[in-house]
C-alpha positions as CSV (number, residue, x, y, z in Angstrom):
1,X,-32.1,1.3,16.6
2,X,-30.1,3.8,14.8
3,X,-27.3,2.1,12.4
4,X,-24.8,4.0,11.4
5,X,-23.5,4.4,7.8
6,X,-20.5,4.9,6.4
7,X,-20.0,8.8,6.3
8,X,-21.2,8.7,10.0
9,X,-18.5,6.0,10.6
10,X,-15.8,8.3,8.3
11,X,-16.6,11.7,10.1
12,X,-15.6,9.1,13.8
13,X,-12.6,7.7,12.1
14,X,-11.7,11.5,11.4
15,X,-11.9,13.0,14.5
16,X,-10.0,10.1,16.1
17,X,-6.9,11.3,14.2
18,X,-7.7,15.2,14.7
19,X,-5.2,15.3,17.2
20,X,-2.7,13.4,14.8
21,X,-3.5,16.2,12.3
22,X,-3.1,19.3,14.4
23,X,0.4,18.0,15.1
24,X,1.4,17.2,11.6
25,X,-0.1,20.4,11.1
26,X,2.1,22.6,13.1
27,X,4.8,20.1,12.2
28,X,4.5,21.7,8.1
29,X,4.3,25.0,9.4
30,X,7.2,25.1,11.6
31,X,9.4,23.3,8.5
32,X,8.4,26.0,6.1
33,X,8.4,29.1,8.7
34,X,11.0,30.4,6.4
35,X,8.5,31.1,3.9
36,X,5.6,31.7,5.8
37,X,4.8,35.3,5.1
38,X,2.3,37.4,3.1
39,X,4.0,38.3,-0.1
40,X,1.1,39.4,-2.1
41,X,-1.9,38.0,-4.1
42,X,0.5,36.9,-6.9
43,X,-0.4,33.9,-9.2
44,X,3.6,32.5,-7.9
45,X,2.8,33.1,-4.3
46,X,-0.6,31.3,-4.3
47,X,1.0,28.0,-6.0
48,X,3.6,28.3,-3.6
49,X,1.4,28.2,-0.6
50,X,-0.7,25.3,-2.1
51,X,2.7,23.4,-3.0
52,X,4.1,24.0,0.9
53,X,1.3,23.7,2.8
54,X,-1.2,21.4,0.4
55,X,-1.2,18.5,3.7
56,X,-2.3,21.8,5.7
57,X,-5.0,22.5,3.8
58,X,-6.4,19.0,3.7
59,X,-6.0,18.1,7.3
60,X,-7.7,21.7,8.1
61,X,-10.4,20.5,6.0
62,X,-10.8,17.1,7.1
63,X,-11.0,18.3,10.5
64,X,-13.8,20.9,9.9
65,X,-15.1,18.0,8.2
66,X,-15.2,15.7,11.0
67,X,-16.3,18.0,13.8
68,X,-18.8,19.3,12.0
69,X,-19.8,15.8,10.8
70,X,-19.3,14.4,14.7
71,X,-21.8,17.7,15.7
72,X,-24.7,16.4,13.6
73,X,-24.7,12.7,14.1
74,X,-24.7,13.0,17.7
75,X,-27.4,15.7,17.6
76,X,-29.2,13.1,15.6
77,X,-28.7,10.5,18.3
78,X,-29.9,12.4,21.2
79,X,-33.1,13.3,18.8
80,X,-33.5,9.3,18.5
81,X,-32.8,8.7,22.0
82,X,-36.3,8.7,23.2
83,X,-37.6,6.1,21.0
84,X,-34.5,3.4,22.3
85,X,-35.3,0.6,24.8
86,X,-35.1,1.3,28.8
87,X,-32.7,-1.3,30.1
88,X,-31.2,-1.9,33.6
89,X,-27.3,-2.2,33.9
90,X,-26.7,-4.7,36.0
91,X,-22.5,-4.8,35.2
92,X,-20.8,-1.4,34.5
93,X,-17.1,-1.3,33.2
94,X,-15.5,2.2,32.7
95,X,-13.3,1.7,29.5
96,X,-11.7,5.3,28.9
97,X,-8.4,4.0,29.5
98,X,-8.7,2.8,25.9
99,X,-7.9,6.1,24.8
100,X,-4.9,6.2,26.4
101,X,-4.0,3.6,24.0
102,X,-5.3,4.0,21.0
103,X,-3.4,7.4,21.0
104,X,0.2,5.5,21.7
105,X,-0.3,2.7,19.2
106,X,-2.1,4.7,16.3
107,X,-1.3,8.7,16.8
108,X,1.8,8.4,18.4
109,X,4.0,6.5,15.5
110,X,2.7,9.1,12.9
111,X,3.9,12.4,15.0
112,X,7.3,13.0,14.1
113,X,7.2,12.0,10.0
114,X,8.6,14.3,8.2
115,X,6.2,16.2,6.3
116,X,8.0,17.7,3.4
117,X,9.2,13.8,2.6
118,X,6.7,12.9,0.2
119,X,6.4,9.0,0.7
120,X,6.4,9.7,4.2
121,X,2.9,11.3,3.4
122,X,1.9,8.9,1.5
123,X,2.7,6.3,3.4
124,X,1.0,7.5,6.6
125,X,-1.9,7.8,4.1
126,X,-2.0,4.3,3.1
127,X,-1.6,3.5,6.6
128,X,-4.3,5.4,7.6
129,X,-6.5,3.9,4.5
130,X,-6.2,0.1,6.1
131,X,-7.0,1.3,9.8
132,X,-9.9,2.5,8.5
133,X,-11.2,-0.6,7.1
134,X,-10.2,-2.1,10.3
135,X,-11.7,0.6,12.3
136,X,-15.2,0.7,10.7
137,X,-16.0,-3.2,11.4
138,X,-14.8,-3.2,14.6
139,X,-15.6,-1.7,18.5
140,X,-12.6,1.1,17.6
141,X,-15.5,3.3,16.2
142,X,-15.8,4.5,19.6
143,X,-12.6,4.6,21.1
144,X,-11.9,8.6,19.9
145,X,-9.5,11.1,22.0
146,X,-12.0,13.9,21.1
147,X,-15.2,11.9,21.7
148,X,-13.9,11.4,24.9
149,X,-13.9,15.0,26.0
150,X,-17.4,15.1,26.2
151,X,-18.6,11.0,26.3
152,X,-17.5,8.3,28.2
153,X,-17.2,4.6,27.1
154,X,-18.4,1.7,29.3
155,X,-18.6,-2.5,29.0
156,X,-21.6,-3.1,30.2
157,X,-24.3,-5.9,31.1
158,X,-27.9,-5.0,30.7
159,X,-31.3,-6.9,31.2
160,X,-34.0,-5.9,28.4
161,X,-37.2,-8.2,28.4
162,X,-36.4,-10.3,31.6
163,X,-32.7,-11.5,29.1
164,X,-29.5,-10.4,29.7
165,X,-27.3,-9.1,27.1
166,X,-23.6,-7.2,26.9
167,X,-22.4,-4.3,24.5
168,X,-20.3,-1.5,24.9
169,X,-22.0,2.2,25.4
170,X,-20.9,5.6,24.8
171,X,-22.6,8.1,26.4
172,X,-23.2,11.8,27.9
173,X,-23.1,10.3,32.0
174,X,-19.5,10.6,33.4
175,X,-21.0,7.6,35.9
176,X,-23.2,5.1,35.5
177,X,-23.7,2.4,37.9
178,X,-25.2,-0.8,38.5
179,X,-29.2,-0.7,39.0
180,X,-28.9,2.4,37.0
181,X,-31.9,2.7,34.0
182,X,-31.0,4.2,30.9
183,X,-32.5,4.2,27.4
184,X,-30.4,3.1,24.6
185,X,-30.3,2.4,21.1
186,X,-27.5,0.2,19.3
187,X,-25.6,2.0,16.0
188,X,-23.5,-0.6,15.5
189,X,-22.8,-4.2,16.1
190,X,-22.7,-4.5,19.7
191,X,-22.1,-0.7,20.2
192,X,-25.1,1.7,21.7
193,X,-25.6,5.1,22.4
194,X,-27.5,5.7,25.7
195,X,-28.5,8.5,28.3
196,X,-30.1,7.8,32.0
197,X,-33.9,8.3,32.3
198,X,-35.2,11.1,33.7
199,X,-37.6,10.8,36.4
């Protein structure tokens, strides 16, 4: 069992908005195009930068933060994959649709705010706050747009010790079907991080 804690659970919520905050991005930089252009190393021209393109600068960072973050806490599950239990799917449930909408209820809405309005910033902010509480005590702490580039999510139905039990699993195999063995190990409640056996 690995359990995640709540920087591993920040760094998913991150990384679900990355595409949110590469379009917000290049949202600020196409509204101040007029003024983006090297002028010097002048004490004027570096507060102007920070003042027109501070929501740059913390998006950049938050999403080095969260890919980096994403990197090391799935390196850390496939280290702690050979210690999980060997279970037998016996009902498999591709769920990668999901993505689809998460990214029109919660990306979508936030795309065209205007980001030189500052209380549209900090409104999406606030926003973005209460998602997160919602996000890290539920099943959305896998349903990511950039996770989903190299994992798949599946409902599945799996017999451990002769008793059958459902979760949902995230996981390197772009199929897994019924019969299949795999080793898992739940990180959250009802949420598990699994790779087939290798024979």
């Amino acid at each position: 069992m690995v359990i995640l804690k709540k920087p591993s659970l920040f760094v998913l919520f991150i990384t679900s908005y990355i595409p949110l905050f590469i379009l917000l991005i290049l949202r600020q930089l196409k509204q101040n195009e007029d003024i983006l252009h090297f002028n010097g190393m002048s004490r004027d021209s570096i507060l102007c930068f920070f003042e027109s393109f501070w929501l740059t600068i913390i998006l950049s960072l938050l999403s080095i933060y969260g890919l980096i973050g994403v990197k090391i806490l799935f390196y850390n599950l496939d280290r702690a994959i050979d210690n999980g239990d060997l279970v037998k799917i016996i009902d498999v449930e591709n769920k990668n649709a999901e993505t689809i909408a998460y990214i029109s209820t919660y990306i979508v809405p936030f795309m065209f705010s205007d980001t030189k309005n500052t209380i549209d910033i900090i409104s999406i902010l606030i926003i973005l706050f209460f998602i997160f509480l919602i996000y890290v005590n539920t099943d959305m702490i896998i349903i990511n747009p950039i996770l989903n580039v190299k994992y798949s999510l599946y409902q599945i139905e799996y017999i451990r010790k002769s008793k059958s039990r459902k979760g949902l699993l995230i996981s390197k195999e772009r199929y897994i079907e019924t019969d299949t063995e795999i080793k898992i190990n739940q990180i959250t409640r009802n949420i598990y991080y699994g790779q087939k056996t290798t024979k």
